[in-house]
N, C-alpha and C positions, 0 to 999 in steps of 0.2 A: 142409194146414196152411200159414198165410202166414208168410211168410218176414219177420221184422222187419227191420228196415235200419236199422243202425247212424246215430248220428247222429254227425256230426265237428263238431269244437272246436277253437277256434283258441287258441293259448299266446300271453298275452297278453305272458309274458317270452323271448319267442324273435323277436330283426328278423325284421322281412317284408320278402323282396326287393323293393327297386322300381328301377326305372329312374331315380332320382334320389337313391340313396342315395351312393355315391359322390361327388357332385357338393356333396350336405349334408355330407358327411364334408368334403370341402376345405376348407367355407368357415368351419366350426368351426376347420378347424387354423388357418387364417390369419389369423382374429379370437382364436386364441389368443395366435398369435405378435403380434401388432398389440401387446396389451397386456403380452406379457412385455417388448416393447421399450420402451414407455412408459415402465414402474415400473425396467426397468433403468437406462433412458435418465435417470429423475427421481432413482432414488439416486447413480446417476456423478453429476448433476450438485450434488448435493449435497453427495457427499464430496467434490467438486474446490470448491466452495465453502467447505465446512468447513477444506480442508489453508490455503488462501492466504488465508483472515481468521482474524482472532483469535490471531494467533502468539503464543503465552505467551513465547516467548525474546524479542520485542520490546516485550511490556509488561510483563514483567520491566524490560528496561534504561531503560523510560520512569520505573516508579517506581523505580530504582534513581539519578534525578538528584538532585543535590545542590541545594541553594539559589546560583540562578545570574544573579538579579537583579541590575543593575548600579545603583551608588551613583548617584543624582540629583549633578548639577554639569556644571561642564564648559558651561554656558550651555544644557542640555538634563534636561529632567523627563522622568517615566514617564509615558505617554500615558494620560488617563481610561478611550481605547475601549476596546472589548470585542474582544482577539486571540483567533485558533487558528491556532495555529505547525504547519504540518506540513513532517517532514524527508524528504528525497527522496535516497535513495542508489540511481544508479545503476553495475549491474555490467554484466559481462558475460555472466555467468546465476546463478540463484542457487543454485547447488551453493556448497559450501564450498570455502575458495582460489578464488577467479574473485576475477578484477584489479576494481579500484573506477574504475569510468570519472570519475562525476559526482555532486559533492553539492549540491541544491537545497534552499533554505529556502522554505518559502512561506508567507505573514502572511494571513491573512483579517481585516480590519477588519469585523467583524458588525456595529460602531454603524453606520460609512460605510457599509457596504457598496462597499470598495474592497477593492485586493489589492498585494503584491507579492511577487516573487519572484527571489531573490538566491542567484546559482552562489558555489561555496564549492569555492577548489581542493584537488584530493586530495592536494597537496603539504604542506597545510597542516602546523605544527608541534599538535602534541601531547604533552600529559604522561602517562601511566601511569603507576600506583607509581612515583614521583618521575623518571621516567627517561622520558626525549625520543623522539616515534616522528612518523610523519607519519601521516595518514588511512589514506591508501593502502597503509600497510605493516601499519598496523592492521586494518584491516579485513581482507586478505589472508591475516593471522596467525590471528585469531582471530573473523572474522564481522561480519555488520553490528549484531548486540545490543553487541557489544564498540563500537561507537564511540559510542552517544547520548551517554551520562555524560563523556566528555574533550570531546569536542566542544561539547557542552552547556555545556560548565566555558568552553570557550574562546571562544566564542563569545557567553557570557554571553546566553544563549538556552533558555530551560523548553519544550522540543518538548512537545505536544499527543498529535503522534502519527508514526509512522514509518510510510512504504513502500518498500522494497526490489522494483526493477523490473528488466526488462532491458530497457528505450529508454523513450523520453520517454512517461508517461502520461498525462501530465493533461488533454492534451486528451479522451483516451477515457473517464475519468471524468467529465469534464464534462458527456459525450455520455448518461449515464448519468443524466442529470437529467429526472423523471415517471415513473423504472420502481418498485417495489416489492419489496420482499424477498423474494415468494414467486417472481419472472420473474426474479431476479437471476443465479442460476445459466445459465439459458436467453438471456438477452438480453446477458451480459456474459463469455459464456466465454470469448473472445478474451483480452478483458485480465485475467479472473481468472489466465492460465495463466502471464500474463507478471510476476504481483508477490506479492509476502508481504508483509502489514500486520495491525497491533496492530489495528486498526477491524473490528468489528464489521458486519455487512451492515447496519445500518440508519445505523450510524455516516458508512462509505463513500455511502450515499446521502445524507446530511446535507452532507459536503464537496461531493458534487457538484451538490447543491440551490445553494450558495454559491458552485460555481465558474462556474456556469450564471450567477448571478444578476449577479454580477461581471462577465460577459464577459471570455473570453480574451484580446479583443485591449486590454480597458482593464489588463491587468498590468503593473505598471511592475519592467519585468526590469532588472535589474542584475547587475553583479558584484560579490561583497565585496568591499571594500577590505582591502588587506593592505600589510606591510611586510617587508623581507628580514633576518632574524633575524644578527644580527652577536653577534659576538665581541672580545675586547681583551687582546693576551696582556702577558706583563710589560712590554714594554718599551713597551708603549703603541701599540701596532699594531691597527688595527681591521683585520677580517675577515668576509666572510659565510661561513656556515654552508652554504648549501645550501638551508636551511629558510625557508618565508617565516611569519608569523605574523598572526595575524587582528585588524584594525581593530576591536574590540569595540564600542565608541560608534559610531562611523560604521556598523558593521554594524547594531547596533540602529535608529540612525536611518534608514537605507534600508529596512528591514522597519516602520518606521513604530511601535516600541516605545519611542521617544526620540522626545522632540517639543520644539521651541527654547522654551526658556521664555520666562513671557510679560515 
């Protein structure tokens, strides 16, 4: 009698060793890893985008200004152009309590297409609830959202928009002019790291479309104009204060908000 022979079957759910299994096992893992680093890499950069635009504690204190339009006279009217006032407080980092090094106003003329930009010392005098402070002891007490509105008042200046930096940025904004929202995190971490701003990513692309277009070196920089805050006691004695106080006309006309009438 013949002997039948089994037939064998291969398990189609059981790997077959081969001499390149291993080697496809690696390169699975490391096209895993590729993309977990991606989509890690694209949500950091995202959420380091999201923390430093859009600060509600700063466009809170933008709508929190008062009507700070200065009265036509004086031999100077309100300019027809089309301004965007942006304020530039530089610290020394932006944790809370860090000293106020430098405050910067910057004017965008969008008719002209010109610019200027005018330092504001942190010595300045200020009012709060009826009672005298300087910039810098403001801002140190209670943050950079605490100074738009007194400054604002004192300066007789409607800010657009605020950025809170630690060193000079605007040239690296500028630099930021032909990128897009969606490269913004990736082409601009550097200086996301260094500032907090009310502007929006398409907003901060918009400024730096303008600063671009202006050219840096056409800014015409200035310093405010101020004066030293005096006193007069009974007997008729003047005194400074300590405090100096802001040229409000001259300051507007240096930002190009006051124009000599005609």
């Amino acid at each position: 009698m013949a002997v039948r022979q089994r037939e064998r079957f291969e398990r189609i759910d059981v790997p077959r060793e081969t001499p390149y299994r291993n080697v496809i096992g690696g390169v699975v893992c490391a096209v895993v890893l590729v993309i977990a680093a991606i989509v890690v890499g694209a949500v950091w950069n995202r959420v380091q985008l999201e923390s430093r635009l859009g600060d509600t504690g700063l466009t809170g204190a933008l709508e929190g200004q008062g009507a700070t339009g200065l009265a036509e006279g004086g031999g100077y009217v309100a300019s027809a152009d089309e301004h965007t006032t942006v304020l530039f407080l530089t610290a020394q980092s932006l944790d809370a309590g860090a000293a106020l090094d430098e405050a910067r106003v910057l004017s965008l003329n969008t008719t002209q297409g010109t610019a200027a930009l005018v330092s504001i010392s942190p010595t300045v005098r200020l009012t709060v609830d009826d009672a005298p402070t300087t910039l810098a002891d403001l801002y140190a007490a209670q943050g950079s959202a605490a100074c738009v509105a007194p400054l604002a008042a004192a300066a007789g200046v409607t800010f657009d928009h605020v950025v809170v930096a630690t060193g000079d940025v605007i040239e690296e904004a500028a630099a930021l002019s032909g990128s897009d929202v969606s490269t913004l995190a990736a082409s601009a971490s550097d200086l996301l790291s260094k500032i907090r701003t009310d502007m929006d990513p398409q907003e901060l692309l918009s400024l730096a479309e303008a600063l671009s277009s202006v050219g840096l070196a056409n800014l015409a920089v200035s310093e405010a104009p101020t004066q030293a805050e005096t006193v007069t006691d009974e007997s008729g004695a003047v005194s400074e204060t300590g405090h100096v106080l802001l040229d409000a006309v001259q300051l507007n006309v240096a930002l190009g908000l006051l124009v000599p009438a005609a």
